[in-house]
C-alpha positions in Angstrom: -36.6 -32.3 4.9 -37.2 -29.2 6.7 -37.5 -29.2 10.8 -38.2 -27.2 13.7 -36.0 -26.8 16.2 -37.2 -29.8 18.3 -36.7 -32.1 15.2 -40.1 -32.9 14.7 -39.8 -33.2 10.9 -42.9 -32.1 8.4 -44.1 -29.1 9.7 -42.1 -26.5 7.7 -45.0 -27.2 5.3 -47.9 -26.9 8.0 -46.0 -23.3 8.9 -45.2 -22.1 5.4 -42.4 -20.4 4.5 -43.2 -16.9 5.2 -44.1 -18.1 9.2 -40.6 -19.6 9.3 -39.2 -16.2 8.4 -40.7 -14.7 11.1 -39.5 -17.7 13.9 -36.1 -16.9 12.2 -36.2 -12.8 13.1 -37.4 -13.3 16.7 -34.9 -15.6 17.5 -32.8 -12.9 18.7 -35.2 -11.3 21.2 -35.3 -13.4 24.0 -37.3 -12.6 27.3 -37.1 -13.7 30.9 -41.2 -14.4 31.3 -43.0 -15.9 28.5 -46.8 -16.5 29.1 -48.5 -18.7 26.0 -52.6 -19.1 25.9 -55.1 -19.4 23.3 -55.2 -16.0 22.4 -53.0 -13.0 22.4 -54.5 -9.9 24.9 -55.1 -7.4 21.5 -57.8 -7.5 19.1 -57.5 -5.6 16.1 -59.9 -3.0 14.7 -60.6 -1.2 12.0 -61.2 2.3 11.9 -64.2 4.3 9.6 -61.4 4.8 7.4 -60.3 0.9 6.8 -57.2 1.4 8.8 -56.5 -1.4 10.6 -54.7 -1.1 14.6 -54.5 -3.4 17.9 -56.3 -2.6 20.9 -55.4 -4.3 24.8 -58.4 -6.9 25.2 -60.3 -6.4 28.2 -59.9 -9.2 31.4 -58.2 -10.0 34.5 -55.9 -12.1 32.3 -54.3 -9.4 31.0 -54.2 -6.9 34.0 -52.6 -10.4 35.8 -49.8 -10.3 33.1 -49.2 -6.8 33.5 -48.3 -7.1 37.0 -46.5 -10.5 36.5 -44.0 -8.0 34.2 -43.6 -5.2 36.4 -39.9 -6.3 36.7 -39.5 -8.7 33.9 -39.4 -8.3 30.5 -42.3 -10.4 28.8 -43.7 -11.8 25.1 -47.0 -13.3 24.8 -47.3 -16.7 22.2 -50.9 -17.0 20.8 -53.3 -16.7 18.5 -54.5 -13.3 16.6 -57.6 -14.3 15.9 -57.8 -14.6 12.0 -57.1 -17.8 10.3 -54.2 -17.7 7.8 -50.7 -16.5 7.5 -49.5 -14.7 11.0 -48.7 -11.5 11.6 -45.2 -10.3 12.4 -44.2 -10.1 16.3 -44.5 -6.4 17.5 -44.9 -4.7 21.0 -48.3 -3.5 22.7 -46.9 -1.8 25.7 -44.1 -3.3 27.5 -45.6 -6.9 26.3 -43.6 -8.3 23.2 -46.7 -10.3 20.9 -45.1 -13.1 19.1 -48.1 -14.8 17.0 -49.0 -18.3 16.2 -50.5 -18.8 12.7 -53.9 -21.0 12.8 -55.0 -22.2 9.7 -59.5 -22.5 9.2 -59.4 -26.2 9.3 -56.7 -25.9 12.7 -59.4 -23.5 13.9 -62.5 -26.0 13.3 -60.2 -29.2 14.6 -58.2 -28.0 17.2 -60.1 -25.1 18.8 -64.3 -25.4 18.0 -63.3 -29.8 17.7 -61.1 -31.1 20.3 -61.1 -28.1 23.0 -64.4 -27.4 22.7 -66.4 -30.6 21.9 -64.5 -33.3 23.5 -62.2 -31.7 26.4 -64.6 -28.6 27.3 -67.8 -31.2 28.1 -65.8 -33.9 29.7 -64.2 -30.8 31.9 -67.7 -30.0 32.6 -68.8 -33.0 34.0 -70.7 -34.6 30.4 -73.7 -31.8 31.1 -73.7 -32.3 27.3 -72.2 -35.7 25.5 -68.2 -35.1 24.3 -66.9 -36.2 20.7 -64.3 -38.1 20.5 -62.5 -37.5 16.9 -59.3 -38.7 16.0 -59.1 -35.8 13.6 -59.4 -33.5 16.2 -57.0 -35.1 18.4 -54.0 -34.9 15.4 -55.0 -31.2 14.7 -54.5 -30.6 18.7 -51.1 -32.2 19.1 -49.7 -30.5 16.4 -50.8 -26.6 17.2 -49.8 -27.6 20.8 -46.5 -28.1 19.2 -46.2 -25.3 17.4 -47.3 -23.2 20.2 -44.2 -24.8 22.4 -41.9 -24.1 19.1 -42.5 -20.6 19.6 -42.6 -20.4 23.2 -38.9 -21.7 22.8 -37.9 -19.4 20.4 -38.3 -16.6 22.4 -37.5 -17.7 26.1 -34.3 -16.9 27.1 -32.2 -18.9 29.5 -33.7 -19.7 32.9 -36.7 -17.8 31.9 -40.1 -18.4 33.5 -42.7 -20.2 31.0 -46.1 -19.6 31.9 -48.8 -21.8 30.3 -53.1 -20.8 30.3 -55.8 -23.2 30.0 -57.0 -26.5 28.4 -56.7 -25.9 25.1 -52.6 -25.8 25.3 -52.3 -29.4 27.8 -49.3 -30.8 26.1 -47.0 -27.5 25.6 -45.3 -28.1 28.7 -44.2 -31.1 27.6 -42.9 -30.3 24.5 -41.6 -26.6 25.7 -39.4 -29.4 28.5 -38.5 -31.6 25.9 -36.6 -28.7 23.7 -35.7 -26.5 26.5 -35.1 -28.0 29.9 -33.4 -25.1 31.4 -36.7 -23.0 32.1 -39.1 -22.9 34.7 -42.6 -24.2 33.3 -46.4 -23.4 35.2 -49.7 -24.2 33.7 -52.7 -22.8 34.7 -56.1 -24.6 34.2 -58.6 -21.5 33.8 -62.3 -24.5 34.1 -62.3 -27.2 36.3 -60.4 -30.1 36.0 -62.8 -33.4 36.2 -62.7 -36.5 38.4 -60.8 -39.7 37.3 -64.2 -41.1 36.1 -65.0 -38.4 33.2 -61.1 -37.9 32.8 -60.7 -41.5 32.0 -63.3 -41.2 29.2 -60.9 -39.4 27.2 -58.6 -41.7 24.2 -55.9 -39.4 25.2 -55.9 -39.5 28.8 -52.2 -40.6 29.4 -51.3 -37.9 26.2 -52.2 -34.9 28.3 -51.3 -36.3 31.7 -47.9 -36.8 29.7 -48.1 -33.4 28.7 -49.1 -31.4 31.6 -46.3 -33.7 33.8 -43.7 -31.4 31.7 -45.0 -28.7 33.9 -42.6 -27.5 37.6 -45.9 -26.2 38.9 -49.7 -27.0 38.0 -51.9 -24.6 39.4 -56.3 -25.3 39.6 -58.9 -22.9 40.3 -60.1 -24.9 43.2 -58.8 -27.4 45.5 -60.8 -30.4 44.3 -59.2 -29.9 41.4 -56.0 -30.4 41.9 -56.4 -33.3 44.0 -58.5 -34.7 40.6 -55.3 -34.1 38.5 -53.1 -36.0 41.4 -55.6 -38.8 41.1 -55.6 -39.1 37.7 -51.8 -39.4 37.4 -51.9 -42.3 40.4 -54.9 -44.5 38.7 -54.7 -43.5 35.2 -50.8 -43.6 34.7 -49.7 -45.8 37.9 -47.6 -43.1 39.0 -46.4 -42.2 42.5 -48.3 -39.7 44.5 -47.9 -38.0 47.7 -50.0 -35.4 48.9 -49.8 -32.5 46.5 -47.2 -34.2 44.7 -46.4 -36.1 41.6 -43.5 -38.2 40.5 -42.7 -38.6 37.0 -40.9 -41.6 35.2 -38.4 -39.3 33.6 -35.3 -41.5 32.0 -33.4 -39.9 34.5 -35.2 -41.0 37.8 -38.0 -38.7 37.5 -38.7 -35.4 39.0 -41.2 -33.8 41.5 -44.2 -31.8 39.9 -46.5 -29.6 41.9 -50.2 -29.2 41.5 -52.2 -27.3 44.1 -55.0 -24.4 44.2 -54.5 -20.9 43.3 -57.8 -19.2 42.5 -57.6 -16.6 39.7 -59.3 -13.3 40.6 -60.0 -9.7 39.3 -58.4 -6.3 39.3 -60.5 -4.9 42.3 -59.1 -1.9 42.4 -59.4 -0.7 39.2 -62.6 -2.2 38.7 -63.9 -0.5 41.7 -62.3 3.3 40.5 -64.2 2.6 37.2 -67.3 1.8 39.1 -67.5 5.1 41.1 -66.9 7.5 37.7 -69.7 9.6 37.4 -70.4 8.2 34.1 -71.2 5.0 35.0 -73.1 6.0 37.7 -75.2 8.1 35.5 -75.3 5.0 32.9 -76.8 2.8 36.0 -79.4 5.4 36.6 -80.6 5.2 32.8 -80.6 1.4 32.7 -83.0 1.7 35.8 -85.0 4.1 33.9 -85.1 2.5 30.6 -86.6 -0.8 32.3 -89.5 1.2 34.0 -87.8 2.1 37.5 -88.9 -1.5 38.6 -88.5 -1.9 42.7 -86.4 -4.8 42.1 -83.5 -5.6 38.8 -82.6 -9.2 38.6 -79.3 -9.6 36.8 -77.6 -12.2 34.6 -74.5 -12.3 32.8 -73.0 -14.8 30.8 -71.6 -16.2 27.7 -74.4 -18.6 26.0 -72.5 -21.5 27.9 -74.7 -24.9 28.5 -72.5 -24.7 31.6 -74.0 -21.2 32.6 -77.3 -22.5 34.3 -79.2 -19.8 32.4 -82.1 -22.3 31.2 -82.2 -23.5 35.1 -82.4 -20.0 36.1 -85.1 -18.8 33.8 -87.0 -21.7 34.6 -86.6 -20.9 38.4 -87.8 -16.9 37.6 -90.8 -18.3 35.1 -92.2 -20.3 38.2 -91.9 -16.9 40.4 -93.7 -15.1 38.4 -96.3 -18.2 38.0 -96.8 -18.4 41.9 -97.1 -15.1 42.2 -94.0 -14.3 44.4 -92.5 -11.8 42.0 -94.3 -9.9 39.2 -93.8 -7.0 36.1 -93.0 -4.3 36.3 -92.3 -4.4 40.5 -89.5 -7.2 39.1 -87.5 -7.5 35.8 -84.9 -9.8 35.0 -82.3 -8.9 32.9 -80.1 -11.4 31.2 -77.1 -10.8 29.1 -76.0 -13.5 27.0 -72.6 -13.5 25.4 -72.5 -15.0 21.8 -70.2 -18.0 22.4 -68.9 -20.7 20.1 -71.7 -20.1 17.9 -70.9 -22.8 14.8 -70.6 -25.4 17.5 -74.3 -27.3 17.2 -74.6 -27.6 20.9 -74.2 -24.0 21.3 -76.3 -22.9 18.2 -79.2 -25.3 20.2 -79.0 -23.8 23.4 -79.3 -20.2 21.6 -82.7 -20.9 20.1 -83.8 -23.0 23.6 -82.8 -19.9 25.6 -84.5 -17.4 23.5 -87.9 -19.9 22.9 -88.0 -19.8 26.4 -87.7 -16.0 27.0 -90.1 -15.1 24.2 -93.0 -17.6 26.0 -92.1 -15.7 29.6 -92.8 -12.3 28.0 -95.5 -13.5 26.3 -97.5 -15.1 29.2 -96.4 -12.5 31.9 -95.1 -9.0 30.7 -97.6 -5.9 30.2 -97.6 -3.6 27.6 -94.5 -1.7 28.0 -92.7 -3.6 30.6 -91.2 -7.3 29.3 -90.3 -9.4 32.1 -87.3 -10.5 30.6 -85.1 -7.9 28.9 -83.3 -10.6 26.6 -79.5 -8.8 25.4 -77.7 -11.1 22.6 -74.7 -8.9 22.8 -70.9 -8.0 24.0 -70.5 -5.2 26.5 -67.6 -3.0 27.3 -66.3 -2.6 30.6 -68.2 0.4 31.4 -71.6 -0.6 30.4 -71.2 -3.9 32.8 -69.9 -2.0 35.4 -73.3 0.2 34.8 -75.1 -2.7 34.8 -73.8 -4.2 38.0 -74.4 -0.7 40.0 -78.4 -1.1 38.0 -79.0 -4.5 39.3 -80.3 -5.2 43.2 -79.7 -8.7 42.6 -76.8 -10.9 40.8 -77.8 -14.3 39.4 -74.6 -16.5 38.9 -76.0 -20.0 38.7 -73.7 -22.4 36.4 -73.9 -25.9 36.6 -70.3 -26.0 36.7 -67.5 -23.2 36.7 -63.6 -22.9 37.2 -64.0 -19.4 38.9 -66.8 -17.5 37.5 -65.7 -13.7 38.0 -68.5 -12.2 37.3 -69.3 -12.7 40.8 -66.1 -11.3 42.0 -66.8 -7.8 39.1 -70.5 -7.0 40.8 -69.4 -7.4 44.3 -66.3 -5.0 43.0 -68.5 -2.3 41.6 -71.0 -2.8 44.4 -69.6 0.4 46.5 -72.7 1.6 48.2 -72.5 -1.8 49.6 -76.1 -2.8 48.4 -77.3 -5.7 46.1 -77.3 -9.3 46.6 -75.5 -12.3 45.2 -77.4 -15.3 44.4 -74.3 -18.1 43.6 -73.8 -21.7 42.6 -72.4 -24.3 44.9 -70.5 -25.6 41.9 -68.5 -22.3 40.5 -64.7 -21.8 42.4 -66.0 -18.2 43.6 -68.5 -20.2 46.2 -65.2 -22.5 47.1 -63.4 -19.5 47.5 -65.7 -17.3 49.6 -66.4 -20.3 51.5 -62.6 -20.6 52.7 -62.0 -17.2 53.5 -65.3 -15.6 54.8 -65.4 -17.8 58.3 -68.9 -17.3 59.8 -69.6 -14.2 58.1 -72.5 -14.7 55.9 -72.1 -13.6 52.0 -73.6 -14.9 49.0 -77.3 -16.9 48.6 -75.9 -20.0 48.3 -78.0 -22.3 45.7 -78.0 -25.8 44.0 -79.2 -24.4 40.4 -80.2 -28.3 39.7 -82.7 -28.0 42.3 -85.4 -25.4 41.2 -87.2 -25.0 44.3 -83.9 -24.2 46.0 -83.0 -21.8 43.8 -86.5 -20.1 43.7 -86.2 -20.0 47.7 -82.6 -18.3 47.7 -84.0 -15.7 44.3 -86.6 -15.0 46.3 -84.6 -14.5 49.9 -82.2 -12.3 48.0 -85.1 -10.3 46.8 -87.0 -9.5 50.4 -83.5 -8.9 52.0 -83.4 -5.7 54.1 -80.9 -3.2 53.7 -78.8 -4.4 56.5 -78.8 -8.2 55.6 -77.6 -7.3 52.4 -75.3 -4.4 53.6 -73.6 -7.2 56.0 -73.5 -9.8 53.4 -72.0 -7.1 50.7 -69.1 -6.2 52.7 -68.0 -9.6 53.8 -67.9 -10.6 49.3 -66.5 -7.0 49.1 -63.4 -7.2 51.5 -62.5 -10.7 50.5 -62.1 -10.1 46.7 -60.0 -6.7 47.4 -58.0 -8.5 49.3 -57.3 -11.4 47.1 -57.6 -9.8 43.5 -55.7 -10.5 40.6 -52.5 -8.7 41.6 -52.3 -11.3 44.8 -53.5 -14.3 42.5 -50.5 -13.9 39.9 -47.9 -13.1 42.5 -49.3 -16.5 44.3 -48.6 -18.3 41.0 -45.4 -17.1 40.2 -43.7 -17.7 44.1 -45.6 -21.3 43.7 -43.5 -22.0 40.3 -40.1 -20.5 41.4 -40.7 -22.9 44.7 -41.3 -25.4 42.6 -39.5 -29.2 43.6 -36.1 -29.2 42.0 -34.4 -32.1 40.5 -32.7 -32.1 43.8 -35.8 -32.6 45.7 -36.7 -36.0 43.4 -34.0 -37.6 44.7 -34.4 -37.5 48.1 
């Protein structure tokens, strides 16, 4: 019987041979940061001529990881995106990509199943029911482990081990298990939920288990964290103690860390792409192209049930019914991401959303003016940084959200210090701008559950003056340069090499 090096016997079979060739040749590259998530930061393309190549994704996760490796050397454990056998490990700029083969049925168990029909809802407070498949669950654990095989394999001694997001709970765990002598952080990109959802899950104790492997646990948002450190004390009867965690380790236990660290953007560059004449141009033409309308009304999101967007084009249809806004002084433009799309809840909320913008066109738009402009489709990063510069007004209204940096990017590429941001309550960007804005005023804060709210802030953000909005703009403005992505990854990395010690357990 074939095994891995943690012993876990049978999954030689799982890897195939050829994968277990390629764990055998990186085994001598070992790096002193190694950052594991879902995905690896390339996607490949293919050229006219069916030449296949890697191109850096676009995101403040991969901008965050660049600066994290400034003076380390780094490899990045995930997935490349196609099902089957994995490609070899190979370098993308000073990043070494080690890949972890997914198989289709892994894909539809672990990823579209268990991450993103049971954990994903019940991380998003049940806005949709979760399932609860023991399938699922099997398929999970065992990428998770695979993920932590190859996390070990290329770590070298004392190295830094830095875990992303939900769908990788349990590598911490396993990564300890093999290889105690590294540093381990995990950072949860979406909200973690309170005890009462949390404890719906069959697995609850599993990933508690799992993310306890950790040194350092780091949340988008306060309120987080302190439902992680509640969850351990009620759900696993373990010791707590402000923003600590005791485990029930053979060996007396240790001392594990969970606290905020909100994840941010790269302002600067962001900002310098903004201000290139060619976008500026670009945000001319969008204005154009929708009729020159006095007001743009702007949203941007994946097609999320978390998002708000039904909410929000239900607030904008009754505008336009009372009469407060109309075509063509107004248009709303809403981007919509495709997302998840052979998930059923997802495939429902497609045709909902786009029922409902066909009926608002129909009953309000004139002939050559729509009163929703209705985009199914994935933009570069200059097009959205043309359409943040077209838009007067920035609706970000999800029912519930880790971060949400969209409304961090159009503050960014807001440098004429114009436009408004009408934002949720319940995304980390309101936390956050909350903390550090004191009595300045920012955003148009809005409960998107309660329609005439959030029809009273769309339409304040609409009659602002220029110096309301001016003021507002470069309160959101200096808070996200100041804390971009740079600062947030720095923050995270001090946190884990702070982290308790052994040492600190025993006192």
């Amino acid at each position: 019987m074939r095994t891995t090096c943690d012993g876990h016997p049978g999954r030689q079979a799982a890897y195939g041979t050829g994968a277990r060739r390629k764990l055998d040749k990186v085994r001598t590259d070992r790096y002193g940061l190694v950052i594991a998530a879902n995905r690896l930061p390339v996607d490949q393309v293919t050229a006219p001529d069916g030449t296949r190549s890697w191109r850096r994704s676009p995101g403040g996760l991969v901008t965050a990881m660049d600066a994290a490796m400034r003076d380390r050397t780094g490899a990045w454990v995930g997935w490349a995106g196609d099902a089957g056998t994995a490609p070899e490990p190979f370098t993308e700029g000073d990043l070494r990509l080690v890949p972890v083969p997914l198989t289709d049925a892994e894909i539809a168990l672990y990823y579209e199943g268990f991450s993103n029909d049971t954990l994903w809802p019940i991380y998003h407070d049940v806005i949709v029911p979760a399932s609860f498949h023991r399938a699922w669950w099997t398929a999970y654990d065992e990428v998770n482990r695979r993920f932590a095989d190859r996390v070990c394999e290329v770590a070298a001694p004392d190295a830094m081990v830095w875990i992303h997001d939900y769908q990788l709970q349990l590598v911490p765990k396993y990564v300890r298990a093999q290889r105690p002598d590294v540093r381990i952080g995990w950072f949860n990109h979406i909200p973690f939920p309170p005890v009462e959802l949390f404890a719906q899950l069959p697995w609850r104790r599993d990933i508690l288990e799992g993310l306890l492997g950790a040194d350092f646990l780091g949340f988008q948002r306060t309120p987080d964290a302190e439902n992680f450190v509640r969850a351990c004390r009620r759900l696993a009867g373990l010791t707590t103690r402000g923003q600590l965690v005791r485990t029930k380790d053979p060996d007396g236990g240790r001392l594990v860390r969970a606290a905020s660290v909100p994840i941010s953007i790269d302002a600067a560059g962001l900002d310098a792409l903004a201000r290139t004449p060619a976008v500026r141009q670009r945000a001319r033409e969008i204005r154009a192209s929708l009729g020159n309308p006095r007001k743009v009304l702007l949203g941007i999101d994946r097609l999320d049930y978390t998002k708000g967007i039904r909410h929000r084009l239900k607030a904008y249809e009754e505008l336009l019914r009372d009469n407060v806004i109309r075509p063509p002084d107004v248009v709303l433009v809403q981007v919509a991401t495709p997302s998840r799309e052979r998930v059923a809840a997802y495939r429902e909320l497609r045709t909902e959303v786009e029922r409902t913008v066909g009926r608002i066109n129909g009953q309000y738009a004139a002939i050559g003016s729509a009163a929703v402009e209705y985009l199914h489709h994935t933009y570069d990063r200059e097009e959205m940084a043309a359409l943040y510069q077209a838009a007067d007004v920035m609706l970000v209204t999800p029912l519930r959200d880790g971060m949400n940096l969209v409304a961090k990017e159009y503050v960014t590429c807001r440098g004429d210090e114009d436009g408004a941001l009408v934002l949720s309550e319940f995304t980390g960007a309101y936390q956050e701008f909350a903390a550090l804005a004191g009595r300045r005023n920012t955003a148009y804060i809005c409960n998107p559950h309660d329609i005439e709210g959030l029809k009273g802030r769309m339409a304040e953000a609409i009659r602002a003056d220029r110096r309301t909005r001016r003021s507002r703009m470069r309160a959101l403005r200096a808070i996200v340069a100041e804390h971009d992505v740079q600062a947030w990854s720095r923050t995270f990395l001090a946190a884990l090499e702070s982290a308790p010690s052994p040492a600190d357990a025993a006192r």
